[in-house]
C-alpha positions as CSV (number, residue, x, y, z in Angstrom):
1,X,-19.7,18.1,-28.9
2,X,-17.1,15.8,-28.0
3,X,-16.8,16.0,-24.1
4,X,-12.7,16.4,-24.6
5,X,-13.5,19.2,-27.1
6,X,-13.2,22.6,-25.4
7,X,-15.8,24.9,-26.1
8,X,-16.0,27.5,-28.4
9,X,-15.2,30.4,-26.0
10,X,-16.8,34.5,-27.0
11,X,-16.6,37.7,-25.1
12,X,-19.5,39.8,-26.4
13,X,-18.8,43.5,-26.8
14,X,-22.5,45.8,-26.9
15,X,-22.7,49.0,-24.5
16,X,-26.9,47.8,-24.3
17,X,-26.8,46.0,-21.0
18,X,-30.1,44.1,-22.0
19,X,-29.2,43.3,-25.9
20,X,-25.2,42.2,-24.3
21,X,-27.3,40.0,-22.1
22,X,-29.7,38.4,-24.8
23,X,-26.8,38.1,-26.9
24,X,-25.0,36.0,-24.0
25,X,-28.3,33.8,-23.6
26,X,-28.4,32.4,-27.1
27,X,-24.8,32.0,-27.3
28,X,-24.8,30.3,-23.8
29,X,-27.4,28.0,-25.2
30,X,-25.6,26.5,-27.9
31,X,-24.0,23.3,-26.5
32,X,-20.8,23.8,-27.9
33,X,-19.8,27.6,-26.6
34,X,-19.7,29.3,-23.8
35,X,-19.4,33.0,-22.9
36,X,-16.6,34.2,-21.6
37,X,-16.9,37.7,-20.7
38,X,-18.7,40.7,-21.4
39,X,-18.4,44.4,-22.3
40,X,-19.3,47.5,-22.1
41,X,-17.5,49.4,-24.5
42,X,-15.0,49.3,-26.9
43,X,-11.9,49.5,-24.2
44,X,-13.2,47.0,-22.4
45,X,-13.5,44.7,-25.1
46,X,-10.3,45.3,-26.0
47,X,-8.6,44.2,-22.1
48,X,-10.6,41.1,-22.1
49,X,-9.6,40.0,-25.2
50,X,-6.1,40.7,-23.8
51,X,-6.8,39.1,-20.4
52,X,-9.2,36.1,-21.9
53,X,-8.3,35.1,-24.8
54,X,-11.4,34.1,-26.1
55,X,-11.9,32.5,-29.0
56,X,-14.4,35.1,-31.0
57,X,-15.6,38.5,-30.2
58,X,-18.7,39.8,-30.7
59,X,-18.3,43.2,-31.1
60,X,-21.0,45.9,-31.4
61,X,-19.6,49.0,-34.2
62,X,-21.6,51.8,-32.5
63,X,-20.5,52.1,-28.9
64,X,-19.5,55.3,-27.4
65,X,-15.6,56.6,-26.9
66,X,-14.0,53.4,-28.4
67,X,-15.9,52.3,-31.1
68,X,-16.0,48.8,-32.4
69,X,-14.2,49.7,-35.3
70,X,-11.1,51.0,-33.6
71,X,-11.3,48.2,-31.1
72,X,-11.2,45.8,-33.2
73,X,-8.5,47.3,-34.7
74,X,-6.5,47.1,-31.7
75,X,-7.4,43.6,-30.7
76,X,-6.0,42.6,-34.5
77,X,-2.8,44.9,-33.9
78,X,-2.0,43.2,-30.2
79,X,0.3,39.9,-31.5
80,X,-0.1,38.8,-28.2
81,X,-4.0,38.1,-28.3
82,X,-3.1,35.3,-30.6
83,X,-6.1,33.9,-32.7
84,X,-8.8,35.7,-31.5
85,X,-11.9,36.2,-34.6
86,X,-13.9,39.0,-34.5
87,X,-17.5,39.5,-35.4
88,X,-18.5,43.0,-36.2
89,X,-22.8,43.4,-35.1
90,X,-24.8,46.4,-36.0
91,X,-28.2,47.6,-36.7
92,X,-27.0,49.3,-39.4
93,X,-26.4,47.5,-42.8
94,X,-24.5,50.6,-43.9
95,X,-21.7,50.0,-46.6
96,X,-19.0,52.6,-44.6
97,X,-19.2,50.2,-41.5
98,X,-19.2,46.9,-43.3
99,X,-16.1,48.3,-45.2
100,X,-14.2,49.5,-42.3
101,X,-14.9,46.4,-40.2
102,X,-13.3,44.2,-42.5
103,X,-10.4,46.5,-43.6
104,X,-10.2,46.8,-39.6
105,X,-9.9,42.9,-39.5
106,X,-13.2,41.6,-38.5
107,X,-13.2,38.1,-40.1
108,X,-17.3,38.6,-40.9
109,X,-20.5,41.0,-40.2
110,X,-24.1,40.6,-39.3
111,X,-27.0,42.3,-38.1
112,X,-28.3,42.5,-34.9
113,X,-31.4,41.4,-36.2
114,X,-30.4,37.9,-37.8
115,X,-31.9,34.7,-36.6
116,X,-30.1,33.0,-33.4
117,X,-29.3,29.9,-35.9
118,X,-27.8,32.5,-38.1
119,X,-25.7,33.9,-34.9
120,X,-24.7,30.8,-33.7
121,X,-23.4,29.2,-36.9
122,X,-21.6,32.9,-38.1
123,X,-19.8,31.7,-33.9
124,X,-18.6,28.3,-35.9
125,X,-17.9,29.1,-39.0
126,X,-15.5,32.0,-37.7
127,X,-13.7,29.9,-35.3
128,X,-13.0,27.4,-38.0
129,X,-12.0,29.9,-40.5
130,X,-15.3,30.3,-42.5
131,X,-16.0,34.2,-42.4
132,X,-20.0,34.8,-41.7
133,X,-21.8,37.1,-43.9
134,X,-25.2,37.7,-44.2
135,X,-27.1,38.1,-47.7
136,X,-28.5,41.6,-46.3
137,X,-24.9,42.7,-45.8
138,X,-22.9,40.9,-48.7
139,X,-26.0,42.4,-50.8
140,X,-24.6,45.9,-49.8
141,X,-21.3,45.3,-50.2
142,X,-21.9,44.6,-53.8
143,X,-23.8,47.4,-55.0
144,X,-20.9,50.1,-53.2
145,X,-18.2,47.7,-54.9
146,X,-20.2,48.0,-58.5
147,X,-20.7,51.7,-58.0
148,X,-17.3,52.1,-58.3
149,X,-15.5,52.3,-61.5
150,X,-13.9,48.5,-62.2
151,X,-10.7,49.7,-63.5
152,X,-8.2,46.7,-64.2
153,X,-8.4,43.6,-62.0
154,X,-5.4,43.8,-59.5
155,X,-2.4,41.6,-60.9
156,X,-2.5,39.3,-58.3
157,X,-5.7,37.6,-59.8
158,X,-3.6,37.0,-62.6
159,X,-1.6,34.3,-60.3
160,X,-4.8,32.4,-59.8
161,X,-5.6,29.2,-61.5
162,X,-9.1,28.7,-63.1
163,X,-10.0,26.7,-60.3
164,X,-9.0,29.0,-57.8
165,X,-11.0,31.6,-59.5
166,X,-14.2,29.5,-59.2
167,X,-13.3,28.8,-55.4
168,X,-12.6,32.4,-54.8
169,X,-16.0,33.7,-56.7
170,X,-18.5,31.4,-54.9
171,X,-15.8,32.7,-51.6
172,X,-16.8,36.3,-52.8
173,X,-21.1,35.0,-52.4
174,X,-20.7,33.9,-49.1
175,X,-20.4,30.1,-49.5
176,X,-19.5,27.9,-47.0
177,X,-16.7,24.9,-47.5
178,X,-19.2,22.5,-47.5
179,X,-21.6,24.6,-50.0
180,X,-18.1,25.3,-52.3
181,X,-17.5,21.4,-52.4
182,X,-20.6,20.6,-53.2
183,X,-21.4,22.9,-55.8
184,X,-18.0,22.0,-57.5
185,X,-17.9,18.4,-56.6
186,X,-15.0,18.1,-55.1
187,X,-13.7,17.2,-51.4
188,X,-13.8,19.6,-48.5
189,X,-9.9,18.8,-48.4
190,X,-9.7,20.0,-51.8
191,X,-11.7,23.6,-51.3
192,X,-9.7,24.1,-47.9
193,X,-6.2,23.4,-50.1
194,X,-7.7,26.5,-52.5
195,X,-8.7,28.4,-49.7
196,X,-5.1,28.3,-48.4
197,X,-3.5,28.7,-52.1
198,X,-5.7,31.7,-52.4
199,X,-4.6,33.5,-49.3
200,X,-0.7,33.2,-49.8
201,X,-1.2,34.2,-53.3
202,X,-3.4,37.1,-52.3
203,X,-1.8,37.6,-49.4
204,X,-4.9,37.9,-47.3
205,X,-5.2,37.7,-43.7
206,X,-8.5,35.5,-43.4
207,X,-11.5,34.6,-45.4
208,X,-12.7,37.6,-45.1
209,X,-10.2,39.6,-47.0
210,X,-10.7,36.9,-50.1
211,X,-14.5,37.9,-50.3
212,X,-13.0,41.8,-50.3
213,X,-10.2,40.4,-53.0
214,X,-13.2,39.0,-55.1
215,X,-15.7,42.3,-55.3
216,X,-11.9,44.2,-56.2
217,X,-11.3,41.9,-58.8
218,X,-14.9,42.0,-60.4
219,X,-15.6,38.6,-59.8
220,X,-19.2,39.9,-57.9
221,X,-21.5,41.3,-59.6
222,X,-25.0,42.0,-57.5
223,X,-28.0,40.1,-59.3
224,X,-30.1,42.3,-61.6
């Protein structure tokens, strides 16, 4: 990291006092982030957001009273938080929860169980606009998505160029910029001038609500 770079600043949200405190550990040891604060429970997460301003939240689902759900929820609703990311963690791959985390705004979702290179790059790629998901968890998303009946694509996909629809499928399997550019052989400037086509046209919040836009519109299909 540059030494006039500010680090990449996350409050970690987990009612477990010793998994809050491993979490902190790894994400302390990555050179470029630091930890900010940590909470308890879902309230608390919710005021130091408020108070800190951090940069990412990690943010446990199951916690008692507030959930991580709702407070997330309220962390996206509060204007005055600014541009704070959230990172929804559970031991539960369960479709319900990854559902209502994104429709909650969480910009990604992994398991508590993923690699600490897996945590600490889903950290990165949030803050620079790259939603995390893991293959466990986009896996499941899939199969609920293909369970349902596919119905008519929403008109909006109609709006999209061909391009845009290649850029917004490889979106929809998790891909990174890099990983987009390279498998369609064109410039990171490029994808990231699709990416920000594809959210005024979709009118999606983040990343993450493209990879919801691309199961709606049928442009996932889980391998067979």
């Amino acid at each position: 990291m540059n030494d006039r770079e500010e680090p990449i600043r996350v409050v970690i949200a987990d009612d477990q006092p010793l998994l809050r405190h491993s979490l902190a550990a790894v994400v302390n040891a990555g050179h470029d982030l630091t930890v900010a604060g940590e909470a308890g429970t879902g309230d608390e997460a919710v005021r130091l957001s408020a108070e800190l301003r951090p940069d990412v939240v990690l943010m446990d689902i199951r916690m008692p009273g507030t959930d991580g759900i709702t407070a997330t929820r309220r962390i996206m609703a509060d204007a005055g938080i600014g541009t704070v990311k959230v990172i929804a963690l559970t031991m539960f791959g369960l479709d319900e929860y990854v559902r209502a985390a994104l429709h909650a705004g969480a910009a990604g979702f992994l398991l508590k169980d993923c690699h600490p290179r897996e945590l600490l790059d889903a950290i990165r790629r949030t803050h620079h606009g790259e939603s995390p998901f893991s293959p466990k968890v986009l896996s499941r998303i899939v199969e609920a998505y293909i369970a349902q009946p596919t119905g008519a694509r929403p008109a909006s996909l109609g709006l999209l160029t061909e391009r845009e629809t290649e850029v917004l499928t490889l979106v929809g399997h998790g891909l990174s910029n890099d990983e987009i550019a390279a498998r369609l052989t064109i410039s990171i400037k490029t994808v990231k001038t699709h990416i920000g086509s594809l959210l005024s046209k979709l009118r999606a919040r983040d990343r993450a609500h493209l990879v919801i836009a691309a199961y709606d519109g049928g442009l996932v299909r889980p391998a067979r």
